[in-house]
KOLDO-140491 format. One record per residue (C-alpha): residue number from 1; chain; x, y, z. Coordinates in nm, 3 decimals, m for minus. Last residue first. Layout:
! residues N
[NUM, A, [X, Y, Z]]
...
! end
This chain:
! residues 410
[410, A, [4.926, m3.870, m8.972]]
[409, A, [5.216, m3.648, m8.888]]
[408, A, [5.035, m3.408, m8.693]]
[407, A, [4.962, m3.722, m8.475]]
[406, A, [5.304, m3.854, m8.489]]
[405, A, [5.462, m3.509, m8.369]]
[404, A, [5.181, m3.498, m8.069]]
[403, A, [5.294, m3.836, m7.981]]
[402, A, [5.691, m3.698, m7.981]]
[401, A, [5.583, m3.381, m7.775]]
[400, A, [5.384, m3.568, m7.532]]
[399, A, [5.679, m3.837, m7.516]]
[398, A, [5.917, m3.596, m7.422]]
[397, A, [5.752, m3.421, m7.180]]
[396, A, [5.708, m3.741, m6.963]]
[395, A, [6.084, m3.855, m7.016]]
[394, A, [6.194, m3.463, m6.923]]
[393, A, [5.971, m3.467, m6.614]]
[392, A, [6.116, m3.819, m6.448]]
[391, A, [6.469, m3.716, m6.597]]
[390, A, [6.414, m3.368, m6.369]]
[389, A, [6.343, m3.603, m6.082]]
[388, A, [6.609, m3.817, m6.113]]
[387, A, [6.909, m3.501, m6.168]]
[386, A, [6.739, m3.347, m5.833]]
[385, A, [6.766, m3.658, m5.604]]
[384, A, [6.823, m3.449, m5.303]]
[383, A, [6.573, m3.123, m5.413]]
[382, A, [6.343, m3.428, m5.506]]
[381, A, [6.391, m3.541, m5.156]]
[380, A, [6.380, m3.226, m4.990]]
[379, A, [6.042, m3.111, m5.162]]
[378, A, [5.854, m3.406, m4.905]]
[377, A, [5.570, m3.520, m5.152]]
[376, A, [5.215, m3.519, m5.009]]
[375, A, [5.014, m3.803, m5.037]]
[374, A, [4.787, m3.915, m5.294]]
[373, A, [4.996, m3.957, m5.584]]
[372, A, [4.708, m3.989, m5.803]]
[371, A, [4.787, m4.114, m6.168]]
[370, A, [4.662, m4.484, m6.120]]
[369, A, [4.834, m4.817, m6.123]]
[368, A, [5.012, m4.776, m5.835]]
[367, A, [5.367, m4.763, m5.726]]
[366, A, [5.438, m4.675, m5.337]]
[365, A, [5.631, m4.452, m5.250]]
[364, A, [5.964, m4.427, m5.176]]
[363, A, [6.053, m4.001, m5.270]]
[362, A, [6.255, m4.134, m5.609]]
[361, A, [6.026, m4.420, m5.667]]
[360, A, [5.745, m4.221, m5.654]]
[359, A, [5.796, m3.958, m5.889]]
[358, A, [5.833, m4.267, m6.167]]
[357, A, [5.538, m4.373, m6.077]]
[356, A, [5.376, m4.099, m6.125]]
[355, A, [5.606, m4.008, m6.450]]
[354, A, [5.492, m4.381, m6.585]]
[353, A, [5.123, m4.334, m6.490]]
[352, A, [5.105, m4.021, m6.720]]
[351, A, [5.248, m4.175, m6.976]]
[350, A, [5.044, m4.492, m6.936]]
[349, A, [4.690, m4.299, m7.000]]
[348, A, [4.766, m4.274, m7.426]]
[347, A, [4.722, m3.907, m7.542]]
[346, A, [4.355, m3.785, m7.641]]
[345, A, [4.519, m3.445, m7.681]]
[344, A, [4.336, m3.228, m7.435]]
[343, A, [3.999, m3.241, m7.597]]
[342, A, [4.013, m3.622, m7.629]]
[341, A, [4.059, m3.665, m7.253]]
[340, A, [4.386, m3.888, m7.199]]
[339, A, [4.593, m3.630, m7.073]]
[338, A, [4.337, m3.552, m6.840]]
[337, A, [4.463, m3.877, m6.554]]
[336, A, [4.749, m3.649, m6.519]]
[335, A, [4.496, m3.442, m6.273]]
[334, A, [4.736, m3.496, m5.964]]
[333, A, [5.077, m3.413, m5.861]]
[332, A, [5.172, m3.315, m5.505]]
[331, A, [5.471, m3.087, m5.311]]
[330, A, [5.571, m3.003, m4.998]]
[329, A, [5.810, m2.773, m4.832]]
[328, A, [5.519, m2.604, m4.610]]
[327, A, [5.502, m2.322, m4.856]]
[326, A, [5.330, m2.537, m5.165]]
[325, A, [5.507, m2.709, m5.466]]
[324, A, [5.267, m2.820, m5.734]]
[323, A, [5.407, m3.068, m5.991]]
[322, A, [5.356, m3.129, m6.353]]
[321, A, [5.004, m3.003, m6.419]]
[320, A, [4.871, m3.018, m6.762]]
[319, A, [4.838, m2.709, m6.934]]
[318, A, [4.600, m2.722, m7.172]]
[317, A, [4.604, m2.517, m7.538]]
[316, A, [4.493, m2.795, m7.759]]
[315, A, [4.802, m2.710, m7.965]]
[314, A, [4.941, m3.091, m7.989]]
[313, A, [5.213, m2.978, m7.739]]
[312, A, [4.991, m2.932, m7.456]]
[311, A, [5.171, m2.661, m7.226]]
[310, A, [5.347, m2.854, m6.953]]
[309, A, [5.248, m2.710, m6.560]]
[308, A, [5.458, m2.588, m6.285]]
[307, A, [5.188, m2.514, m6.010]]
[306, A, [5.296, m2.254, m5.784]]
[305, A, [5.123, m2.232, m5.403]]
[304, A, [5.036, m2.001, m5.144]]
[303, A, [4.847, m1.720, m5.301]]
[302, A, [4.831, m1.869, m5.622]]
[301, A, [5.047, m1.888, m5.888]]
[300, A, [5.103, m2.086, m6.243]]
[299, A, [5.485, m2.107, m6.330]]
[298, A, [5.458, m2.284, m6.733]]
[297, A, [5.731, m2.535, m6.835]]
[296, A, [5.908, m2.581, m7.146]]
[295, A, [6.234, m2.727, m7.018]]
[294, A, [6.393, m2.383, m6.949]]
[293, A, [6.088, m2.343, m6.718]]
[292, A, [6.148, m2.696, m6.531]]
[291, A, [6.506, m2.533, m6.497]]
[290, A, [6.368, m2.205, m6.346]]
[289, A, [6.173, m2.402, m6.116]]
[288, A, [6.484, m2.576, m5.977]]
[287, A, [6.626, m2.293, m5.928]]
[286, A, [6.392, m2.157, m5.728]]
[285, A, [6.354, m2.464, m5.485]]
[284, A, [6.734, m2.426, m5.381]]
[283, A, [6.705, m2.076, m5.335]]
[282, A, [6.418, m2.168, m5.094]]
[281, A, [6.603, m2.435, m4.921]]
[280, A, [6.896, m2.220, m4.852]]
[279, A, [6.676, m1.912, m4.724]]
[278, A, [6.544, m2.172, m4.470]]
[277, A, [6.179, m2.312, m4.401]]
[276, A, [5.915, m2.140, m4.338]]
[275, A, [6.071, m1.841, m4.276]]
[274, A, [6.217, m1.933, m4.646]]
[273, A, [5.893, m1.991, m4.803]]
[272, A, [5.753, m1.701, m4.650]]
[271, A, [6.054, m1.514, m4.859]]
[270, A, [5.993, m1.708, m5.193]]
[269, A, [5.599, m1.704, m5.194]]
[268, A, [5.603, m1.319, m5.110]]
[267, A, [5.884, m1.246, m5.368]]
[266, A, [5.690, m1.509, m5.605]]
[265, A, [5.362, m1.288, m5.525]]
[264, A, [5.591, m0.980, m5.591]]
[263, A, [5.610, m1.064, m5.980]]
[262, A, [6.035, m1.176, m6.022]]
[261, A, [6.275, m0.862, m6.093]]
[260, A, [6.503, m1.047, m6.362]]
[259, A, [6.567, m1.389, m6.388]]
[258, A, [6.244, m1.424, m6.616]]
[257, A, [6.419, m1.618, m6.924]]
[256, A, [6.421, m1.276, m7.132]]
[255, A, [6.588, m1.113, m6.843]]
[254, A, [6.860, m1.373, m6.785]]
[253, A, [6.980, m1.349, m7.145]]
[252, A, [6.973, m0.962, m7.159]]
[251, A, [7.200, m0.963, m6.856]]
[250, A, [7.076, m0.900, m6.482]]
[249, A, [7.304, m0.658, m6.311]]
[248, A, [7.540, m0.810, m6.006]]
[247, A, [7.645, m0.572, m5.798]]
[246, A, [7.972, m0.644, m5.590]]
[245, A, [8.122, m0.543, m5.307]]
[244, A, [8.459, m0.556, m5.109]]
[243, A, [8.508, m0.360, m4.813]]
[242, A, [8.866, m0.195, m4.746]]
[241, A, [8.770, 0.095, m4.951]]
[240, A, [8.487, 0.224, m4.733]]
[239, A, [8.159, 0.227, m4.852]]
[238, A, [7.903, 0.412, m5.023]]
[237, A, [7.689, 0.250, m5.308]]
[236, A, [7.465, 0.386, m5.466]]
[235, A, [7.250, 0.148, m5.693]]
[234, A, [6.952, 0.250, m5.876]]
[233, A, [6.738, m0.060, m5.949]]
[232, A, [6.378, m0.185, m6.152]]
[231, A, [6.398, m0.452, m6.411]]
[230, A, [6.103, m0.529, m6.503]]
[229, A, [5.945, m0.869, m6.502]]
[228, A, [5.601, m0.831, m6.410]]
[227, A, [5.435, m0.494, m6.440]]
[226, A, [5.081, m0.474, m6.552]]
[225, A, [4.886, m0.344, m6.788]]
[224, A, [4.545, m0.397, m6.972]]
[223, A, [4.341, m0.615, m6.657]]
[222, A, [4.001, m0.631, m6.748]]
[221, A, [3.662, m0.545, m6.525]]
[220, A, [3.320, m0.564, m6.730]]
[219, A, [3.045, m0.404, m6.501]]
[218, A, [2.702, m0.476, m6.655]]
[217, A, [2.444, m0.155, m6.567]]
[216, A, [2.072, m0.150, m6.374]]
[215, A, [2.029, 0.123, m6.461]]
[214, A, [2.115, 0.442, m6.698]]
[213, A, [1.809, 0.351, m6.883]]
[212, A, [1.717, 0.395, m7.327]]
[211, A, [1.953, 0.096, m7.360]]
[210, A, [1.798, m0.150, m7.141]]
[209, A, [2.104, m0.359, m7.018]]
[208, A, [2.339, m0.053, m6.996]]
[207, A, [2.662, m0.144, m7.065]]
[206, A, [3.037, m0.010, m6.847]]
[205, A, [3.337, m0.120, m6.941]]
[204, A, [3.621, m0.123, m6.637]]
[203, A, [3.970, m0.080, m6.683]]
[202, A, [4.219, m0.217, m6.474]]
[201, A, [4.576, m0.096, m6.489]]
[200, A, [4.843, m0.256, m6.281]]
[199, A, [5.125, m0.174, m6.043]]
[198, A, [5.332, m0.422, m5.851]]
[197, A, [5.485, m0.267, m5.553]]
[196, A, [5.796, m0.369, m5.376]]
[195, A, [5.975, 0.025, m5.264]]
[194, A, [6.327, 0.084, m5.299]]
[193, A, [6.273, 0.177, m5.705]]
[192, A, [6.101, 0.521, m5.664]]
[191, A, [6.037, 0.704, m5.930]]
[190, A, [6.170, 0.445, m6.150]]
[189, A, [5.863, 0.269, m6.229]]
[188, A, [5.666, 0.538, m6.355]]
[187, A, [5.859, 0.569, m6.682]]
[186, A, [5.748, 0.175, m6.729]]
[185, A, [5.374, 0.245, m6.769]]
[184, A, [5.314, 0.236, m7.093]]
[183, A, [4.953, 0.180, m7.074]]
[182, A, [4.923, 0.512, m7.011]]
[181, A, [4.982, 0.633, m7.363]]
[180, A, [4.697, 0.375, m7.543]]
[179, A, [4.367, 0.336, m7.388]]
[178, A, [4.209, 0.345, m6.986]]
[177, A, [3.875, 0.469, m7.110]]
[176, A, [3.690, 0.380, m6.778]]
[175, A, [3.858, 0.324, m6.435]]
[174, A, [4.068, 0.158, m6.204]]
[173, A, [4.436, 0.241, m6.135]]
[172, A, [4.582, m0.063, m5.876]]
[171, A, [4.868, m0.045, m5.645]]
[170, A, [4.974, m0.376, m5.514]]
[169, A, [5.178, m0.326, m5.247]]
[168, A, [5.510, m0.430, m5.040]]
[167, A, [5.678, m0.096, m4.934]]
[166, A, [5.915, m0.283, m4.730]]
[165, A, [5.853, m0.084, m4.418]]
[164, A, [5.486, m0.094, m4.478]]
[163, A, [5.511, m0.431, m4.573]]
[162, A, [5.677, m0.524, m4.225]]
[161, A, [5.442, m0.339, m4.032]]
[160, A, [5.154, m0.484, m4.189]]
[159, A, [5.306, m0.841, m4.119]]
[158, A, [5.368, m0.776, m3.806]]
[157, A, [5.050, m0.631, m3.718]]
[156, A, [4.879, m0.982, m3.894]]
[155, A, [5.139, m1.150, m3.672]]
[154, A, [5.025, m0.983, m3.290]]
[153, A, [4.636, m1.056, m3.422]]
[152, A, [4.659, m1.420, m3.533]]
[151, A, [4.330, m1.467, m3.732]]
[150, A, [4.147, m1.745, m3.658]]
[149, A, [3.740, m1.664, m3.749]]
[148, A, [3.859, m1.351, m4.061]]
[147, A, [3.606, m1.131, m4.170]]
[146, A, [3.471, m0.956, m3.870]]
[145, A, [3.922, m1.003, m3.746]]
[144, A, [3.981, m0.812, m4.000]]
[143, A, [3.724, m0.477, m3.869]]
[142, A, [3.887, m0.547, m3.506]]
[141, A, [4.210, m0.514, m3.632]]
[140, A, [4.128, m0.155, m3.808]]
[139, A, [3.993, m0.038, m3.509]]
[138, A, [3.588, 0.022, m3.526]]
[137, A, [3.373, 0.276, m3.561]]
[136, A, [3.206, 0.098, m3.798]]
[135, A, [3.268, 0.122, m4.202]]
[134, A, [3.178, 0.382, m4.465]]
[133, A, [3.123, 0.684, m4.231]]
[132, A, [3.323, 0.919, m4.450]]
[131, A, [3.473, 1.153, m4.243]]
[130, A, [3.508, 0.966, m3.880]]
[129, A, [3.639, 0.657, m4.115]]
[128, A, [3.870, 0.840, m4.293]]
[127, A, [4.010, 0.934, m3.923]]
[126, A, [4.026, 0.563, m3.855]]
[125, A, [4.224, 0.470, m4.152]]
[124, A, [4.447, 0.730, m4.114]]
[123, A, [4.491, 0.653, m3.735]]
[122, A, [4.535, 0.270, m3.803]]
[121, A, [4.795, 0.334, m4.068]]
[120, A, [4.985, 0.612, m3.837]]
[119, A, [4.981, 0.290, m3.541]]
[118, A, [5.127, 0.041, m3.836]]
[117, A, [5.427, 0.271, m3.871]]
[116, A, [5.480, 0.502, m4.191]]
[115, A, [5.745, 0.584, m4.419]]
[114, A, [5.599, 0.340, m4.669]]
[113, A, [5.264, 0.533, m4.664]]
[112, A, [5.442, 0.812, m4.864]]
[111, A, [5.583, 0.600, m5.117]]
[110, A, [5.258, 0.417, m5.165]]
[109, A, [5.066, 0.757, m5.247]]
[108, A, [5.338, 0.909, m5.472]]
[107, A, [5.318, 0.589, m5.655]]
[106, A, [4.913, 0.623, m5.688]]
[105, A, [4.935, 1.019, m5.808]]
[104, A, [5.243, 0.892, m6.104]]
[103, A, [4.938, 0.659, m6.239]]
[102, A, [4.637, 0.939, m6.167]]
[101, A, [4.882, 1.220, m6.318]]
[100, A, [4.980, 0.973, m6.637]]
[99, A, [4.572, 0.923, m6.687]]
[98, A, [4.484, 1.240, m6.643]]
[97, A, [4.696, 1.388, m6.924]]
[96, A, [4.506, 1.196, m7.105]]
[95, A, [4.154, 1.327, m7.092]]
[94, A, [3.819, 1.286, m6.947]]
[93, A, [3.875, 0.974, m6.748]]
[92, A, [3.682, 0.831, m6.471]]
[91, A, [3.927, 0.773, m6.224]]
[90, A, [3.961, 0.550, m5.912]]
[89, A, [4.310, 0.472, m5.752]]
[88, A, [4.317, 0.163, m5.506]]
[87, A, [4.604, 0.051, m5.272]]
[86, A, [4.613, m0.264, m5.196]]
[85, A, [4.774, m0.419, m4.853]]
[84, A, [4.911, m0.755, m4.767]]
[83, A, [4.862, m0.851, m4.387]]
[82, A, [4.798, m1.186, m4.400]]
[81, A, [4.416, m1.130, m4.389]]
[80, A, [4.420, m0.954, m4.696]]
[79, A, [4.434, m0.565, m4.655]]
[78, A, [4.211, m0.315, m4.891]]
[77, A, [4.320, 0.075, m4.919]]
[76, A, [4.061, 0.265, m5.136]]
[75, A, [4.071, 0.649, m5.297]]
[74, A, [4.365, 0.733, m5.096]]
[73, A, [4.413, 1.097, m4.988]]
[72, A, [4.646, 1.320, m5.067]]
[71, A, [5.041, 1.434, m4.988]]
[70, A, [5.056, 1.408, m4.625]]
[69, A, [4.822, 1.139, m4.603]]
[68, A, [4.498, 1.098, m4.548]]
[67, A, [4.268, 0.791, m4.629]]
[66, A, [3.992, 0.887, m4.896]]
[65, A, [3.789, 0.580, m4.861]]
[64, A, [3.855, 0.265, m4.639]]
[63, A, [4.002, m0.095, m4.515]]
[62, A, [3.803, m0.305, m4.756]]
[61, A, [3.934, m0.683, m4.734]]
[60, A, [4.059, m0.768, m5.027]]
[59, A, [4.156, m1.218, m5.075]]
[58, A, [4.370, m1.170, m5.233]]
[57, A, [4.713, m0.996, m5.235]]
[56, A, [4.915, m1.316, m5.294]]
[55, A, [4.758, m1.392, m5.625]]
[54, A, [4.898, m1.104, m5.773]]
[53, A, [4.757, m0.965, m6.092]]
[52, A, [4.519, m1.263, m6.256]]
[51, A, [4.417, m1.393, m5.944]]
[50, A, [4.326, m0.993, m5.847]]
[49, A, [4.036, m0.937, m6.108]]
[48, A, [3.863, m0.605, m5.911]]
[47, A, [3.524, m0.738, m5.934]]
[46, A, [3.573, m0.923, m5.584]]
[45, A, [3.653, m0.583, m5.398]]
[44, A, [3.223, m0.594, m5.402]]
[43, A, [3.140, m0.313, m5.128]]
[42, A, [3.425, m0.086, m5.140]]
[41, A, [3.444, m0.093, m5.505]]
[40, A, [3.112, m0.033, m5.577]]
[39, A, [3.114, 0.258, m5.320]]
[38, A, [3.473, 0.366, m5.486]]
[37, A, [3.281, 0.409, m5.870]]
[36, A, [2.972, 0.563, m5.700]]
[35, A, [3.215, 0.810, m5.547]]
[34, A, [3.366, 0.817, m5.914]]
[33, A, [3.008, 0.995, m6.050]]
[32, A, [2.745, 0.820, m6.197]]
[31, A, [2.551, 0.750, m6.542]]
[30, A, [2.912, 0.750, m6.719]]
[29, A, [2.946, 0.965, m6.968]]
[28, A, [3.305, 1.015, m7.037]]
[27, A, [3.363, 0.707, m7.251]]
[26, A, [3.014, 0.607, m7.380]]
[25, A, [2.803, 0.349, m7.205]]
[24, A, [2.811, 0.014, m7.442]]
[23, A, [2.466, m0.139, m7.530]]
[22, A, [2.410, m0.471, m7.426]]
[21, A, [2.288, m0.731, m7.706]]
[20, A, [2.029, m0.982, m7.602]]
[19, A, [2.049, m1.321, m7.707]]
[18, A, [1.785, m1.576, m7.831]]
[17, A, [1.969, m1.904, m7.885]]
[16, A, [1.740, m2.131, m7.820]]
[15, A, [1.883, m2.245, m7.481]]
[14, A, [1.743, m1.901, m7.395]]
[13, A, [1.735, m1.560, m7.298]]
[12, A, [2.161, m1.564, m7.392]]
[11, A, [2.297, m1.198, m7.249]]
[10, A, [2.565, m1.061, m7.510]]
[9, A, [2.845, m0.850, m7.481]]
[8, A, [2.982, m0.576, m7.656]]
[7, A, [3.288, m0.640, m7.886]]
[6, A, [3.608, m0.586, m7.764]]
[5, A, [3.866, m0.444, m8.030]]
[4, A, [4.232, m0.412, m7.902]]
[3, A, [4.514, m0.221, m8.031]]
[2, A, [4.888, m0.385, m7.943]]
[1, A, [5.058, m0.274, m7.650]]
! end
């Protein structure tokens, strides 16, 4: 990655413009020790910035500290109420060698914990609870279901079972001075490429508000590395003759258009998708996305939904939202109506209204004369009327680009 400057921040006193300026803890002399560091942790997961890794694994519910296993103990394990599970690696760092150890540390962890059965995760978790005394004496389930009114006991085990077998986490390094030779983290990946994790760095600056006190202290989480869209796979193969296999590789073309290994919150999306549905339907779904993405469009994801959104040609930087498919097979449109704000292009209203319309006619809806498509739009029938649909979006993307053109033109 490229060098980065961050400049300190600044508290505003006042609509006048009086701002304070926070002064910046050093790098390896942090007021507090990395128990503090997990204790923080533990008690506000919502620092660590999860939308921005995988969508899918919020929102944390603290599990606990220092969970055994056979070889170490877990800083943090967090679960989301589906059953998703984050594994957290604290380090204040001293030196670089500790950075690759604390990275190659967190896979070792995950690989382990793969091997096990959702009765050896509640045991670990409930011995680290005897030691530490950071939650109740309670069962793990019973803990969820303090944060969670409806949860579905027998498929929240499931589901933790089914990760665990899968090895489906998100492993996260957290600490100060996270900088250049750890951020490339790709040698890690191989080390053991059956298991589903996505692994980022987060690195969190520390500033004292009153310089000459170690309290109270801002806590300024960013995400520096993550991985994405590489290409992780050993094959072995051993079978007899008569069977006939083959391995398809992604080529160089496919990778750079994000055919490769897709972020796990699309596995998730994908694979609940298809219980939800069918595997045929899902496929079906995914290629369609990756033709809105050859045609200029954005993937945005949350834990149960993608929004395909159009990157405002005139440079405003918006993203206006094109369709949103969700895992019940359905999909909606809405905020068009912002393509005529000024600070998004200022573009002319009937646009917009044309590709609503337009939308509608192919599922038989009504036409209106505003951009809400209130109800929700059965997937199937665009998936039927695929060619129609894709016209809708290519007319609507093509007259953004050819109105931005004019107005750079004039």
């Amino acid at each position: 990655m490229n060098d980065r400057q961050q400049s300190a921040p600044i508290i505003l006193q006042s609509q006048e413009g009086q701002g304070q300026r926070l002064a910046q803890v050093p790098l390896g002399k942090p007021p507090f020790r990395e128990n503090v560091l997990q204790k923080l942790l533990a008690e506000h997961p919502e620092v660590l910035p999860i939308n921005e890794i995988e969508p899918a694994f919020q929102p944390l519910i603290f599990l606990g500290r220092e969970i055994p296993t056979r070889v170490g103990s877990i800083d943090l394990l967090y679960s989301t109420p589906a059953g998703y599970l984050t594994i957290v690696e604290t380090k204040l760092w001293d030196n670089p060698e500790a950075r690759r150890q604390v990275v190659a540390q967190i896979i070792d962890y995950a690989t382990e914990i793969s091997y096990w059965s959702f009765d050896e995760l509640r045991a670990a978790i409930g011995k680290s609870q005897n030691e530490n005394g950071d939650l109740p004496m309670t069962d793990i389930v019973e803990n969820i279901k303090t944060k969670v009114d409806d949860l579905d006991q027998t498929n929240y085990i499931d589901s933790i079972s089914r990760n665990l077998r899968k090895g489906n986490f998100l492993l996260l390094v957290v600490g100060n001075g996270i900088h250049e030779g750890v951020e490339n983290i790709s040698e890690y990946l191989q080390k053991n490429p059956s298991l589903h994790y996505s692994l980022a760095l987060v690195e969190l600056n520390l500033y004292r508000l009153n310089k000459d006190q170690d309290y109270p202290l801002y806590v300024q989480p960013r995400t520096l590395a993550k991985t994405i869209e590489l290409v992780r796979a050993i094959v072995d193969i051993k079978a007899p003759p008569e069977l006939d296999i083959s391995v398809k590789i992604p080529t160089e073309e496919e990778v750079k258009k994000g055919k490769s290994r897709r972020r796990l919150t699309e596995e998730i999306f994908f694979e609940e998708l298809a219980a939800n549905k069918s595997k045929e339907f899902a496929d079906q779904v995914y290629e369609l996305m990756m033709e809105l993405k050859d045609m200029g469009l954005v993937s945005i994801w949350r834990s149960s939904s993608v929004s395909m959104r159009f990157p405002d040609p005139g440079g405003s930087g918006y993203l206006f939202t094109v369709i949103v498919f969700d895992l019940s097979g359905t999909a909606y449109i809405g905020w068009l109506e912002r393509i005529n704000f000024p600070e998004y292009g200022g573009y002319d209203i009937n646009i917009a209204l044309s590709y609503r319309n337009c939308i509608a006619n192919i599922v038989g809806m009504p036409q209106k004369e505003n951009c809400y498509l209130e109800d929700l739009i059965p997937v199937h029938k665009l998936l039927a009327y695929r060619e129609d649909f894709l016209n809708c979006v290519r007319r609507f993307t093509g007259e953004l680009i050819k109105l931005a053109k004019e107005k750079q033109d004039e």
